[in-house]
Structure formats: structure tokens, C-alpha cells
N, C-alpha and C positions, 0 to 999 in steps of 0.2 A: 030624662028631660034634656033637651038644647039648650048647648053652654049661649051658642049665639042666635039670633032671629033669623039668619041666614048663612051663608057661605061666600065667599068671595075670590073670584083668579083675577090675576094682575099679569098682563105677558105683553110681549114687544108685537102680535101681532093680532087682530082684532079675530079671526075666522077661528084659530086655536084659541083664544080667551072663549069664544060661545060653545067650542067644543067642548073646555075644561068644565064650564061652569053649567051645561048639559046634565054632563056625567053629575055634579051634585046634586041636581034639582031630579033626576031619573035614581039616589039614593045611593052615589058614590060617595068614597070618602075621597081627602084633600092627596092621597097618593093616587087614585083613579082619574084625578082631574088632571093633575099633574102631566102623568105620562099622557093621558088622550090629545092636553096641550102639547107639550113635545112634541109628540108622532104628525102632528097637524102643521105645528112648524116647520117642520121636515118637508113637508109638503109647500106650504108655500112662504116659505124664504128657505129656499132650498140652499142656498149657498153658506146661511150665516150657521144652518144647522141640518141633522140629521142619523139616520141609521149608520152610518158609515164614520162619525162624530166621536167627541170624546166628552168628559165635563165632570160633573159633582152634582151633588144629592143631599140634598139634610131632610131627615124625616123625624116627624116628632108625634108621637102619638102617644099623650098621658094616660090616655085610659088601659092601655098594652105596659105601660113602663119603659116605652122604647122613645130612645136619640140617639138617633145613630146618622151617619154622615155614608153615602156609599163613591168611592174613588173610581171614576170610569176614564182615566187620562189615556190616548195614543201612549202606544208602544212601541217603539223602534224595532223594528222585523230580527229575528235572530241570524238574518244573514248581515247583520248591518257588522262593517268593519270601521277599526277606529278610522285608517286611514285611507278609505274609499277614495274618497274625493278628495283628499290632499293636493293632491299633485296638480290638481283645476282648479284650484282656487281663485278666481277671481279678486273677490273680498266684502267686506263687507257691509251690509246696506246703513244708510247714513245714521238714520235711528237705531239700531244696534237690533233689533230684530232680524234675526237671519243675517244669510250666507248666500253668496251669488256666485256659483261656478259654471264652467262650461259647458254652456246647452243649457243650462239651468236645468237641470235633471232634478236636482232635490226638490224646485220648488213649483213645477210644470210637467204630470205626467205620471206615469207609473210609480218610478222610483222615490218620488214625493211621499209615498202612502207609508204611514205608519197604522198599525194592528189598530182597527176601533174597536171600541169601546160601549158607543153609545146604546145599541139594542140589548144586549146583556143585563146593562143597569136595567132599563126600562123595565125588561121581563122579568128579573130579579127583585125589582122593588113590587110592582104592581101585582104578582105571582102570592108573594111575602105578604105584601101589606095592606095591598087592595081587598075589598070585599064584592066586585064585578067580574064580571068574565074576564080572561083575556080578550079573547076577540070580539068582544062588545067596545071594550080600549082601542083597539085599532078600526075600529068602522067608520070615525070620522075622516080618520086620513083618508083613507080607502075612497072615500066620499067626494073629498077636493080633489085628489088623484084624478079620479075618473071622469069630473065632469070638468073641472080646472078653476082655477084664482086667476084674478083679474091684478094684473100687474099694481105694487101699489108704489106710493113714491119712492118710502125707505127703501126697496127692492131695487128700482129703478135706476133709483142715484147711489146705489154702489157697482153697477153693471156698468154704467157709465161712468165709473170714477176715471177709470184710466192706471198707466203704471204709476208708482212711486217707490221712490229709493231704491231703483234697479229690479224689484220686483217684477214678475208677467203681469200684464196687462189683465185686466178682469175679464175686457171680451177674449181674448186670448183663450183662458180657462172657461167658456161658455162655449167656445165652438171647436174644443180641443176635441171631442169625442164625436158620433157620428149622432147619437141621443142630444146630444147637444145643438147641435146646427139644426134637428129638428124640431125642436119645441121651444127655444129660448127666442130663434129668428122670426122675421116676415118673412114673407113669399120671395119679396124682393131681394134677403138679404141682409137687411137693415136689422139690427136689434131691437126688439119689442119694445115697448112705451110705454106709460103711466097708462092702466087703462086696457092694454090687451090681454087675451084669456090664454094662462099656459095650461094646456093639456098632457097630462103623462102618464098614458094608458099604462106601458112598464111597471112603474113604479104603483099601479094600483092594483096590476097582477102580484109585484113583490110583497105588495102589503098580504093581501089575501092568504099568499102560504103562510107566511108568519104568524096571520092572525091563528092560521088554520094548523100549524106546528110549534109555533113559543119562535126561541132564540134559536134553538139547536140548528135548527135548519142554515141558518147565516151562522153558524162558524163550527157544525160539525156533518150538518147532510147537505143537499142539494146546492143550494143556495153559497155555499162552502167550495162545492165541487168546482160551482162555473167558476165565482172567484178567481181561485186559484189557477183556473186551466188559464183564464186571461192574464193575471199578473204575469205566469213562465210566458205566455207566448208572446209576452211585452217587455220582458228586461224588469218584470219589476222584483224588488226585493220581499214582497210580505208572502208567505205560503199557505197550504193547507195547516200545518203545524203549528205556526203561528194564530189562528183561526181556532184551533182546536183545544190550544194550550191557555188561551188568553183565559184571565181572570181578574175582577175586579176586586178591590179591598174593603173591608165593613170596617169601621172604626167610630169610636166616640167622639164629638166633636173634642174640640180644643174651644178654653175658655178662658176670659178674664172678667174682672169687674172695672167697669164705668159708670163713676159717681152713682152709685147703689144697685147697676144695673149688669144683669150679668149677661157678655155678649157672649155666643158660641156658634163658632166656624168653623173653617175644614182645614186637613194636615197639609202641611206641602205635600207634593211638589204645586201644590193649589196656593193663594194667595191669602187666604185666612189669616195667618201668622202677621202680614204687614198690618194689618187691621186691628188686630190687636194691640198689636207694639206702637201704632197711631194712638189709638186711646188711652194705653198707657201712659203715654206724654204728654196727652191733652188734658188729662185729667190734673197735671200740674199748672194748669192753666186755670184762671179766672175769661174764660170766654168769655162770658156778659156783661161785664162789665167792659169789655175791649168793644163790644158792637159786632153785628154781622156782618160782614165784608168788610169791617173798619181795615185803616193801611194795617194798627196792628196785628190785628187776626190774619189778616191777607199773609205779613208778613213771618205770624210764627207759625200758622197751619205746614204752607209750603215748606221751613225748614224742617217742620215734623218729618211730613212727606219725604223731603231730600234724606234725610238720616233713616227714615225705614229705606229708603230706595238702595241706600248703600248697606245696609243689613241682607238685604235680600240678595244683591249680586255678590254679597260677597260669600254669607253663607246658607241660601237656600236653593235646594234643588232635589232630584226622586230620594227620598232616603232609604232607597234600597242600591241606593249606585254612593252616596253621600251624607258624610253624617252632620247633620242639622243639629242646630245646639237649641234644642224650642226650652227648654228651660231658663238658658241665660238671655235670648231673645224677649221672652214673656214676661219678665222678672223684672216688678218694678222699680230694683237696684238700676236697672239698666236702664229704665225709661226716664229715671230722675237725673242719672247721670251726661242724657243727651237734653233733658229739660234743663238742668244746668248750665248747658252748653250756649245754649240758648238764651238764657237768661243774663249770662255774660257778653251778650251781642257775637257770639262764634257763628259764622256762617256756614253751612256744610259745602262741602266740595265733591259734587257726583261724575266719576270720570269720564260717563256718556249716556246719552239718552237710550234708554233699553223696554222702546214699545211695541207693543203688539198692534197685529192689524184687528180690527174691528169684529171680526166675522163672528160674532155669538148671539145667542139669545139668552133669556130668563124665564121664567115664571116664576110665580108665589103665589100659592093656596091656601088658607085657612076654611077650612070648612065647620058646620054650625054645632060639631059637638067638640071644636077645639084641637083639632089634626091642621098639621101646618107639614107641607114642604113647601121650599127651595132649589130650583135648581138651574143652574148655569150651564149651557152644553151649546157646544162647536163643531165646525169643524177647521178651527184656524184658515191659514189661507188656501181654500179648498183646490185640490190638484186638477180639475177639470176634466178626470177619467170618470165615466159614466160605463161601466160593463154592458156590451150591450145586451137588449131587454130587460137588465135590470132597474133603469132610469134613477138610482141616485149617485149623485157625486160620491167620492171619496174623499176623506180631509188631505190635508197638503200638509203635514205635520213635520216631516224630516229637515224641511230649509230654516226650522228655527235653532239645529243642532247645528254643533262649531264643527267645520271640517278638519281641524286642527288638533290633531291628538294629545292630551294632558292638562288641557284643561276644564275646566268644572261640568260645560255644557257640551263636550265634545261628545261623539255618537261613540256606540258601545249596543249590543245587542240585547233587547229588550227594554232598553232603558225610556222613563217619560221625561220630560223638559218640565220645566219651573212655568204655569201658568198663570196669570194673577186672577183667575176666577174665584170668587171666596160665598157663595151662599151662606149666608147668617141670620140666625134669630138672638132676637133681645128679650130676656126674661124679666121681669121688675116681681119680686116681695114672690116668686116661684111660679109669676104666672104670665103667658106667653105676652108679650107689649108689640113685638116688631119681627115681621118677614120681610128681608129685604134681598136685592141682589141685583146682579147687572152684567151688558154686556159690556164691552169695551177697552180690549186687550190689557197695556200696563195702567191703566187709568179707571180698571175696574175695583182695584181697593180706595183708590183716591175716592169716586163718589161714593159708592156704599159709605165710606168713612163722614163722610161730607153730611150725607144723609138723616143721616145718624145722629149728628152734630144738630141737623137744624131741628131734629124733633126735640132731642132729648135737652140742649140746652139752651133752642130760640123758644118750643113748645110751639114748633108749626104741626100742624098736620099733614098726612101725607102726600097728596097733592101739592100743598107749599114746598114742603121739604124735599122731593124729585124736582121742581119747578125751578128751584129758587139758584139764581148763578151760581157756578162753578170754579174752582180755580185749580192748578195740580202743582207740584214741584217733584218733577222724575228727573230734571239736569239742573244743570246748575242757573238755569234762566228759569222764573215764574209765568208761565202757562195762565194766562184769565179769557173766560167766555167773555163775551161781548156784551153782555149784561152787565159785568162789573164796572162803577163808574169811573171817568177819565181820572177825576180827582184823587183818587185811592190808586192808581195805578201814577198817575205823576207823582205822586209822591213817596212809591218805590221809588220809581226812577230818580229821581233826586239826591234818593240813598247811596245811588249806585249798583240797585238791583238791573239786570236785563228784564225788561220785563215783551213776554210777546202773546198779542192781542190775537183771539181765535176770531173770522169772520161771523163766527155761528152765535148766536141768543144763547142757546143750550149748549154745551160740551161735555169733555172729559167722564165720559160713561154713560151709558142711558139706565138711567136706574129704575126700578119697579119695586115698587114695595105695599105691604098692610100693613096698620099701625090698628091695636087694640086700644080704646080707649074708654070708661067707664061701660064697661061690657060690649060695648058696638066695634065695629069693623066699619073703618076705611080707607079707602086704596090711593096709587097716585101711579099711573104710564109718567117714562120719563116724556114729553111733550118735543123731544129730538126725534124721537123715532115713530112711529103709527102706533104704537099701543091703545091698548084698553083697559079698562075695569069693570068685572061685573058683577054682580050678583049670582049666587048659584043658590 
């Protein structure tokens, strides 16, 4: 018997939510929707994600006995040396994401590419834990590929963002390749608009081997071969070896309890861990009785925030390059002792803003016999090499690595970067409540946490609870959406907080989530981005 009446996907793009939620209504479970979303986003929001991509996985499936969390982070090439690029160093960009050196090699091009990740998970999970074909999984991509996605806003207005913080320009990375100039542009030239059809025949042949050989093929046979022959005859650093050697990690999530409710996430080098150590502080808190966006919530959330902010730069990153302290992190010795800090009026002091750029997507599936994943997957700020014939981007992963040898984030061969991507479920009394996650570089623990906050301790539902304004504290200045009212923000400032106003309604992450409530399922797109929710 069906635990629920239906199934439901929640993703940042509406064409991959009808694919996911396909796949359950044709008798997949919530890992077969999952990846068929994925692979569909890949296709069209080609830049925020894809084959070439990295990210995280939570899979949950009680009736198997399994939660397991799968790690598919970029790998730094094993030709990467510490001090490559030392000696160019330009410096670095204003938000503390990345490194700007000469020619911008790291973060425009070849040398950009760090080892992905992203097709491995996909085939590994849905291989595992799916009960469909593979290549029934990839037909929908295959599908958009071939006949093409009609430009949608979100798409749109990051093509056209432009540079920032010294970064390359986004058209820049669009017409960097020769795949590029032809399927992103006009006729004229001009870059395509809200509304026009991208076509990527390429990229629908590449789907097809894939469908038609698994993974292998992209990073031990063919698809491997081209690769590679193109990275040597381009300077770039990632090989056939690299390709061959890559492997992703299967681990149990990491968990804590909030207010009876047990949340579980993923390990570093992913953002899970801030999430946690959020909740653990919050739960020293009387939330509701402060009000939602009251100044004082506005006010103790963000110092939460600022004190995980400086736990994470100071000590999280790959724990096979770094040792993480997740026990004294987690431990809520430690969360009462910054709750204390707090509660003394101590203001936290963050040395510098350390964000990411946007470029990710999510889904969340819950399907009708109670199977839930999560999953967050990128391709950072994507390097604009498109191999030709193969038609997808590569991620731009290496400019987020310190050029500067000995310390925490510097480059080292093999090694992944500190992500704040964290896909989470919430359990209440051992039974699933909440799939949540999001895209949104350092601001993607700040909402999922936020999230979190409005179900579990306003009692919105999920639509409210993605909807409802935003605020962050990643520096030592408070971050509010434009939602949050004047009066609650002047009177930080009164305090003596900096406080700075986003032009946007929605900010600081676009979240997507399920929330279970008296047996039913419902969903909430963050309303920033084009999302959907459906039915499956």
C-alpha cells in the first residue's frame, strides 16, 4: 500500500520538474525522478548545471534500510601544483570567492576545469537505487536537447548579468567556445533573449551514448578519449587519468536534533555542518516569542550566521586534505557557548565576505511509498569550454582555489574546495517531515536554515516558508531582502548594525522544498527563480 496519494518534484526549472514527476507517474521511484530532473537541467539551464558538474545526493529509502548521502565535489586535476599560479597573482576578488590572475586562466578556459563529478553520481545512484532503466532516465534530456528550451527568464538574467568582482563576464563564458557562439547567439550576434529556442544537437548525441553505455563512457571510454585529446591540445590541466581515477564518496549523513526534530545533512567539504551548528544555536533561542522578522530575530539569526560563518573559514574544508573537527563543531557545548555570546550582546567579527557565485540548481522528490532525495549539483562558475561536438559546458571550479601556497584553500592535486551546498531532510517521531535544499553559493545554508526556521517554528507551510523574506549574516554587515520591513532594519541601524538592503523581494538562496504534513505532501519553488512543483 502507498504511504502517500501521490509523489511530488520540486526543482528550479519547470521542463525538468515534468520530467521528474513523468518518471513517477510511468512507476519510478523518487531516485529515478531525481536524476531524470538533473539530466534535464543540464539541458536547459545549461550553465547553473550539468554532466560536466559537481554537487551532493541524500537518498532515503526506508523500505531498503538505506540513508546515505553520495559526495560528487570537482577535483582539482593531479597535475594541479601548489604554486602554479603564484607568481600571477593578481588578487583577490572583492567577496572572497576566488582568485584573479593573469589571463584569468583559472577562471576562463581550460585550465579552469576541475575533474567532474556530476554523471558518476547520477549513474551510480540511479543504477543502485532506481528501479527504471537507465536510458529510459536519460530520454528526457535527450528530448530537450534535440528539439530545444525556449530561453526562460532565470536563464536569461544570469547571461546578461555581466562581470563582477573581477570575475569574466558571463557572455564572455558563452561565446568562449565555438559550440558556444553557436547555439547561445542570434544570427546577428546578439545574445538570445527571454523567449528564444536553444538547440543542441551535440549534446543530444552525447546524451544518447551515455544513455546507450552508463558513465564509463565519459570517464573511461570514448567520450573520455575526446576529452582528454582536447584538454592536452588546449593547456588544460585535467587528463585521461584524472577521468579514470575519479570516484565519488557514499557516507551516512551527519545529524543533529532541533527541538525534537532530527535534521540530517552532508559532510564537508559540502555545507551541512553550518546547518547544523545554525540550529544548534537556535534552538537556545525562544524564536516565537521574538516574532518573525522582529529587529530581535533579524538580529540574533544573522549573528548565528556570522559565528557559523567564521567556524567554517576557519575550520572546514575536503577532509581528505584537512581535518575538520565535526564533533566539536556539532556539539552543543559549543553551540550554547556562542548562544551565550550572544546573549551577552557579543557581536561576532567576520574577517571578509566569502561568497559564492550562484551557478547551481536543486531538486527534491518524495515519491508515494515515502523515498525522498535531495540533491544540489553545479557547475560553479562554469569555464565556457564546450569540447567540440560534445555541447556541454565544463564547471570553472579551480578560480575558487587560493593561488597562494599554505594556506587552508590553496591548490594541491586532487583536492575539492569547501562548498556551502547542504541537501537535508528533517525527521520528526522517525518519520520523514521535510526535503529541502537550494541553490545559492555561500547563502545556500543561510536559506535552507531560514527555511527550516519558518516551518518548524512559525508552522508555515512550504510555499510560505521558501516565500517568506530572507535575511543572511556571512560579514560583519546584515544582508535583508527587500521584503523585510524599513522599520526592523532602522532599527538595527540605530544599534549600530551596517545594515544592506538587497534590491530583490526574494534573496539569499532560492530554496525548494517538501514538507510532510498529517500524511499529505506539499511543496514550495523558491518564487526568485522559475521553479515548479508537481505532482507525480
Amino acid at each position: 500500500m502507498n504511504k502517500y496519494a501521490h509523489g511530488m518534484v520540486v526543482a528550479a526549472q519547470p521542463e525538468a520538474v515534468e520530467a521528474g514527476a513523468s518518471v513517477l507517474r510511468a512507476g519510478g521511484n523518487a531516485v529515478d525522478a531525481a536524476i531524470a530532473c538533473a539530466l534535464v537541467a543540464g539541458v536547459v539551464d545549461p550553465q547553473m548545471c550539468g554532466i560536466a558538474g559537481f554537487g551532493n545526493l541524500q537518498v532515503y529509502l526506508p523500505g531498503k534500510g538505506l540513508h546515505q548521502c553520495i559526495d560528487f565535489h570537482a577535483k582539482s586535476p593531479l597535475a594541479t601544483r601548489a604554486d602554479q599560479w603564484e607568481d600571477i597573482v593578481i588578487g583577490e576578488t572583492r567577496d572572497g570567492f576566488g582568485f584573479v590572475v593573469e589571463g584569468r586562466v583559472n577562471d576562463l578556459g581550460y585550465q579552469a576545469i576541475a575533474t567532474p563529478g556530476s554523471l558518476k553520481a547520477y549513474f551510480e545512484a540511479q543504477t543502485a537505487w532506481g528501479v527504471k532503466d537507465w536510458d529510459e532516465i536519460v530520454a528526457p534530456a535527450i528530448r530537450w536537447a534535440e528539439t530545444g528550451f525556449a530561453v526562460r527568464p532565470h536563464v536569461a538574467g544570469w547571461w546578461a548579468e555581466g562581470a563582477a568582482m573581477g570575475r569574466t563576464d558571463n557572455v564572455e563564458r558563452l561565446r568562449y567556445s565555438a559550440t558556444g557562439q553557436e547555439i547561445y547567439f542570434r544570427a546577428d550576434g546578439s545574445l538570445k533573449r527571454v523567449g528564444d529556442v536553444v538547440v543542441n544537437k551535440d549534446l543530444a548525441s552525447t546524451l544518447r551514448l551515455i544513455a546507450s553505455e552508463g558513465a564509463d563512457v565519459f570517464y573511461k571510454g570514448r567520450l573520455a578519449e575526446l576529452i582528454a585529446e582536447d584538454m592536452s591540445a588546449h593547456g588544460g590541466l585535467m587528463s585521461d587519468r584524472d577521468l579514470n581515477e575519479y570516484k565519488t564518496t557514499h557516507n551516512d549523513p551527519i545529524r543533529s536534533l532541533y527541538r525534537g526534530h532530527d535534521a540530517a545533512t552532508n559532510h564537508p567539504p559540502g555545507g551541512g555542518t553550518m546547518v547544523l551548528e545554525m540550529l544548534n544555536m537556535l534552538e537556545c533561542f525562544d524564536l516565537q516569542s521574538m516574532g518573525h522578522n522582529s529587529v530581535e530575530y533579524v538580529r540574533t539569526v544573522t549573528e548565528i550566521m556570522k559565528r557559523a560563518t567564521s567556524d567554517k573559514d576557519r575550520y572546514i574544508g575536503d577532509p581528505a586534505h584537512v581535518d575538520v573537527p565535526l564533533n566539536h563543531l556539532l556539539s552543543k557545548s559549543h553551540a550554547r557557548e556562542h548562544a551565550a555570546s550572544i546573549q551577552a550582546g557579543e557581536r561576532a567579527q567576520v574577517e571578509r565576505l566569502t561568497y559564492e557565485p550562484r551557478d547551481t540548481t536543486h531538486v527534491c522528490v518524495v515519491d508515494k511509498d515515502g523515498n525522498a532525495a535531495s540533491m544540489t549539483h553545479s557547475l560553479g562558475m562554469p569555464s565556457g569550454v564546450i569540447t567540440d561536438g560534445l555541447g556541454f559546458m565544463f564547471n570553472g571550479c579551480m578560480a575558487v582555489f587560493d593561488p597562494r601556497p599554505g594556506n587552508a584553500d590553496s591548490l594541491a592535486p586532487g583536492k575539492s574546495r569547501f562548498s556551502s551546498l547542504c541537501p537535508t531532510m528533517v525527521f520528526e517521531n522517525s518519520e520523514l517531515k521535510y526535503v529541502v535544499g537550494a541553490p545559492g553559493g555561500t547563502q545556500i545554508a543561510m536559506g535552507v536554515t531560514q527555511v527550516l526556521l519558518n516551518s518548524i517554528d512559525f508552522k508555515m507551510n512550504m510555499l510560505e516558508a521558501v516565500s517568506a523574506p530572507r535575511v543572511s549574516g556571512t560579514s560583519n554587515a546584515i544582508d535583508v531582502s527587500n521584503g523585510i520591513p524599513w522599520v526592523v532594519t532602522d532599527a538595527l541601524e540605530a544599534e549600530g548594525y551596517e545594515v544592506i538592503r538587497s534590491p530583490r523581494t526574494h534573496d539569499f538562496a532560492w530554496v525548494h522544498g517538501i514538507r510532510v504534513e498529517n500524511g499529505k505532501l506539499d511543496g514550495g519553488a523558491d518564487p526568485a527563480a522559475d521553479g515548479a512543483v508537481q505532482i507525480g
